[in-house]
C-alpha positions in Angstrom: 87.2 68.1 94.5 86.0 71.4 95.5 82.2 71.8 96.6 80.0 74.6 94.9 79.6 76.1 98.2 84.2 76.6 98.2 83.7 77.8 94.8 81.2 80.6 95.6 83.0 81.5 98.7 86.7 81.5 96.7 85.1 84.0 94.2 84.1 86.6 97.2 87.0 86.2 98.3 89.7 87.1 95.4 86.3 89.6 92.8 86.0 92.8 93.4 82.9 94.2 94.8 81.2 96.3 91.6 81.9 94.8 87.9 79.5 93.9 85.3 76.6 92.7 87.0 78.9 92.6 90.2 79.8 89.4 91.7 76.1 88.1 93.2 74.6 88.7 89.5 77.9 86.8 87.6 77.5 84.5 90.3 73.7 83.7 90.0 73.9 83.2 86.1 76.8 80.8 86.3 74.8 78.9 89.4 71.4 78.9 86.4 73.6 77.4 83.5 75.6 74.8 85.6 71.7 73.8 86.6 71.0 73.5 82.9 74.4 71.5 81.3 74.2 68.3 80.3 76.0 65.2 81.2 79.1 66.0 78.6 78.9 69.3 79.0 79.9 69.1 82.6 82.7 67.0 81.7 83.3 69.7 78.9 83.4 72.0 81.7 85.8 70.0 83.7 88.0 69.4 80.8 88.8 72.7 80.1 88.7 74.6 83.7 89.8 71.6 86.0 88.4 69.0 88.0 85.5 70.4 90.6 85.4 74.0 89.1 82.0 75.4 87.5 81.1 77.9 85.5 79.5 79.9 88.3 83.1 80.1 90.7 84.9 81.6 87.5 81.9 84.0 86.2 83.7 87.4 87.7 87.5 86.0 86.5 87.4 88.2 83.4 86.3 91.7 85.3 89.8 90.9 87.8 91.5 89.7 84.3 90.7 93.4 82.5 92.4 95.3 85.3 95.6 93.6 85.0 98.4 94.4 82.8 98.0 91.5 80.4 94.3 92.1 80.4 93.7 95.5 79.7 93.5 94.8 76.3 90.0 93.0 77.2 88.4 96.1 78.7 85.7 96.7 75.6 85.1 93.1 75.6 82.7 93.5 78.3 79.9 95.8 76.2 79.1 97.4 73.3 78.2 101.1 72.5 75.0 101.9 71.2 75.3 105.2 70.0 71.2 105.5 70.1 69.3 108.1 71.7 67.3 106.8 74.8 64.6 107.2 75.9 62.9 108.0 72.4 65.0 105.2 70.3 66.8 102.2 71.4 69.0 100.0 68.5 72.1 98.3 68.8 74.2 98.3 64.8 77.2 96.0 65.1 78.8 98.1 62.5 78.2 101.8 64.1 78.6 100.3 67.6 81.3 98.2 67.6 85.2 100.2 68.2 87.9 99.0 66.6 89.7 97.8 69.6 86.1 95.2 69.5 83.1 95.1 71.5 81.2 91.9 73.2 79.6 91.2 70.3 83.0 90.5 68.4 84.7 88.8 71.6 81.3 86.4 72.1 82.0 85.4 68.5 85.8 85.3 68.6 85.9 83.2 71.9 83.4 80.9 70.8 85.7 80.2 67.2 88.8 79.8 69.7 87.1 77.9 72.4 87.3 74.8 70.3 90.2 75.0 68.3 93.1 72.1 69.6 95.4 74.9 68.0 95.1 76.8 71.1 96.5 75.3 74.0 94.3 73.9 77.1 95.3 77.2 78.8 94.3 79.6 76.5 91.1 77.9 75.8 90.5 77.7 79.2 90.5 81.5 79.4 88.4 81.4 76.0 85.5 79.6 78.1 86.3 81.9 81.2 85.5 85.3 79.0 82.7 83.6 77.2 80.7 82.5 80.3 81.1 86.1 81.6 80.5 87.7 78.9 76.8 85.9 77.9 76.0 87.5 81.3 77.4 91.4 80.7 75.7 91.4 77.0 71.9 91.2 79.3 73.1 94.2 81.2 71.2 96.6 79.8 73.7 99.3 80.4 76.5 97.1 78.9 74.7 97.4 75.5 74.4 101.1 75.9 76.9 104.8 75.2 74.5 107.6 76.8 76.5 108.8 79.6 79.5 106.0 79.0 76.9 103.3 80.1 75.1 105.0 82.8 78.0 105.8 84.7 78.6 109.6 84.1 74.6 110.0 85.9 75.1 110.6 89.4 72.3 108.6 91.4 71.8 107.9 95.4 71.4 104.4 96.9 70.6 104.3 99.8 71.5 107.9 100.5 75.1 107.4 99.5 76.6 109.0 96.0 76.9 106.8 93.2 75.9 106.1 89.1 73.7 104.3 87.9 75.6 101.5 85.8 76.8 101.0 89.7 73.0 100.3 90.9 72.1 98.2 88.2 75.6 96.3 88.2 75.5 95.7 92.1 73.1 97.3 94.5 70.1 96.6 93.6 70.7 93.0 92.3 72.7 92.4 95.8 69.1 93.9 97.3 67.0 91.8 95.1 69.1 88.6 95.9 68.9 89.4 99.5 72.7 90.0 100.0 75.7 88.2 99.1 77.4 85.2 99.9 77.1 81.6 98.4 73.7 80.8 100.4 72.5 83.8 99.0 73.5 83.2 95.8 71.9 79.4 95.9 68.9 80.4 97.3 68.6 83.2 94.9 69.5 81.1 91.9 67.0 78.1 92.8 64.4 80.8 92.9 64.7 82.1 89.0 65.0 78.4 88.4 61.8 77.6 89.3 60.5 80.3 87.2 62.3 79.0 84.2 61.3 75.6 84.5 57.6 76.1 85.8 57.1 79.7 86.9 56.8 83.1 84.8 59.4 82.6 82.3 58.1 78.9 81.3 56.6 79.8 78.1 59.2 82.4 77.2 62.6 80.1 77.5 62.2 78.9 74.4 62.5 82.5 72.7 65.4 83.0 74.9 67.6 80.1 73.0 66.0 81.2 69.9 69.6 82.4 68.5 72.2 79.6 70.2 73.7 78.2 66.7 77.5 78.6 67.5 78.4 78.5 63.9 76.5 82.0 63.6 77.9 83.3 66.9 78.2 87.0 65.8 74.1 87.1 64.9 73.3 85.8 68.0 75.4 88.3 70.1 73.9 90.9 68.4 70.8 90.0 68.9 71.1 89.3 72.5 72.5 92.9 72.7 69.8 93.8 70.6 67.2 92.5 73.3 68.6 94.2 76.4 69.0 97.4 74.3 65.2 98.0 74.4 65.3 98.0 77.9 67.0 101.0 78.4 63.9 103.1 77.3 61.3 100.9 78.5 62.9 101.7 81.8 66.6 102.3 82.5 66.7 105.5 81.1 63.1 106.3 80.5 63.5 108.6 83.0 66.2 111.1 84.5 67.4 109.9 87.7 70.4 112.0 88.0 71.1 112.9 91.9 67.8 111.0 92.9 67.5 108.2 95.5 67.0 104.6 93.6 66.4 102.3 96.7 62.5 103.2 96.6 60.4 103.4 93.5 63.1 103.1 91.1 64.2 99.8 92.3 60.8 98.3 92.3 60.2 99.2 88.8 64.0 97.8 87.8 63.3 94.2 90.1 61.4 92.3 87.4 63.8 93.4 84.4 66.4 92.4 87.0 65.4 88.8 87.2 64.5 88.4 84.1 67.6 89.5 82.7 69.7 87.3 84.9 67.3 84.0 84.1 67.9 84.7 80.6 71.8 84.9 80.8 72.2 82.0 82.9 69.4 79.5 80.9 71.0 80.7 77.6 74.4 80.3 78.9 73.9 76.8 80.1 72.6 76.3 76.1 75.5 77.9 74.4 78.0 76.1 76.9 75.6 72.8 76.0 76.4 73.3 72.1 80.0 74.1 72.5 80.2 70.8 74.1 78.9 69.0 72.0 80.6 70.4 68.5 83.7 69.6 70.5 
C-alpha cells in the first residue's frame, strides 16, 4: 500500500509543471477532500482507483490525459467561456458559454451520470472519478470560468521579473509562493493549514454555503453555479485591473493570496462532499 507522502511525490514526478491550478494547487485540494471523506467513501475511492491511491496523487492525471492523443478530445473540459465583459460585468450562461465540443460544466455533469453506472467498465469509471476530482478544482479557478484574453493567457505579466501571462501566475506561481513551494511536505503542511480554517478558522461559518449545491442528481445546476461563484472574482480582482507587462510578485500577489486560499479550501471541502455523495448513491 502506497503512503500519501509516495503518492505526492509520484505526481511531481510524472505532472507537468503549469496546468490548471498547477500541480501544488490540484495537489492541496485533493490532500482537503481525502481529509473530509467518510469511511465508505474512502473505500469508494479505493474501489474505483486501486488499493492505497487518493484523490489528491491523481488530481493533475487529467491535465497529462488532455495532451495525449486519446485525450485531446478533453481539452474544453477543463473551463468554461464566459463571454462577459470584466471588469464592469461578470456572469457565467451555460447556454452562451458552453462550445459545442462541451465545457466543465457539461463534463462535471456527464462524469458524475457515468461515474456510477456498472455499464461502464471499472476502467472507464476509474477515469470518470479521475476527471471529476480535477475538474471540481479547475471550475474555482477563476480564470478557468472566464474568455477575456482566452482565460488570461493572451496578457503578458512579469513574475518575478521573468515573462509570463496571467492564467500562468494564478495557475502556478503565486499559489506555489503562497504554499511556500512544492513538494509533498509542502503540500501537507499547506493543506493542514486551510484545514484548520475550514473546520475552526475563517471559513468556519461559510462551509456550509460552500456545499450549498452538492445534489448529484442536479449536477449541471451545481457546476454552474460553482462557475458562477468564481466568475465574480474576476472583477472583484483578477481583472479589475490591467496588469499587462507589470510585475505580480509584489502588490498584486498580496491582493490575489486570500482569493487564493479561499478558492482552493472551497474546491477541496466541496470535493470531499461531492466524492462523499457519489459514494453513497453507489
Amino acid at each position: 500500500m502506497r503512503s500519501p507522502t509516495y503518492s505526492l511525490l509520484a505526481v511531481f514526478a510524472t505532472s507537468p509543471v503549469a496546468n490548471a491550478w498547477g500541480v501544488v494547487g490540484h495537489a492541496t485540494v485533493g490532500t482537503i477532500a481525502d481529509h473530509y471523506l467518510t469511511s465508505q467513501a474512502r473505500s469508494y475511492v479505493s474501489s474505483l482507483l486501486g488499493p492505497g491511491v487518493n484523490t489528491s496523487s491523481v488530481a493533475s492525471w487529467a491535465d497529462d490525459y488532455r495532451y495525449t492523443t486519446a485525450g485531446k478530445f478533453s481539452a474544453p473540459f477543463h473551463y468554461i467561456d464566459a463571454e462577459d465583459s470584466p471588469p464592469s460585468a461578470c456572469s457565467v450562461d451555460l447556454n452562451r458559454d458552453c462550445g459545442t465540443g462541451g465545457c466543465i460544466v457539461s463534463a462535471i455533469a456527464n462524469y458524475t451520470q457515468r461515474v456510477n453506472d456498472n455499464r461502464y467498465t471499472i476502467a472507464h469509471r476509474k477515469e470518470y472519478l479521475e476527471f471529476l476530482i480535477h475538474f471540481l478544482g479547475d471550475i474555482t479557478q477563476p480564470l478557468h470560468d472566464e474568455a477575456e484574453f482566452v482565460g488570461g493567457n493572451q496578457i503578458p505579466v512579469l513574475w518575478d521579473g521573468n515573462k509570463t501571462n496571467l492564467h500562468a501566475t494564478w495557475d502556478t506561481q503565486m499559489v506555489e509562493k503562497d504554499a511556500g513551494g512544492y513538494g509533498a511536505a509542502v503540500i501537507t503542511s499547506f493543506s493542514n493549514k486551510l484545514i484548520a480554517a475550514i473546520d475552526s478558522g475563517a471559513y468556519a461559518s461559510q462551509k456550509a454555503s460552500w456545499i450549498s449545491c452538492t445534489d448529484i442528481t442536479t449536477a449541471s445546476a451545481c457546476a454552474l453555479s460553482w462557475a458562477q461563484d468564481a466568475n465574480k472574482i474576476n472583477c472583484e480582482y483578477v481583472l479589475k485591473v490591467d496588469e499587462t507587462n507589470k510585475e505580480l510578485d509584489g502588490a498584486y500577489y498580496t491582493g490575489a493570496k486570500p482569493y487564493i486560499e479561499l478558492q482552493l479550501a472551497k474546491a477541496g471541502y466541496r470535493l470531499g462532499t461531492w466524492v462523499n455523495n457519489l459514494a453513497a448513491a453507489a
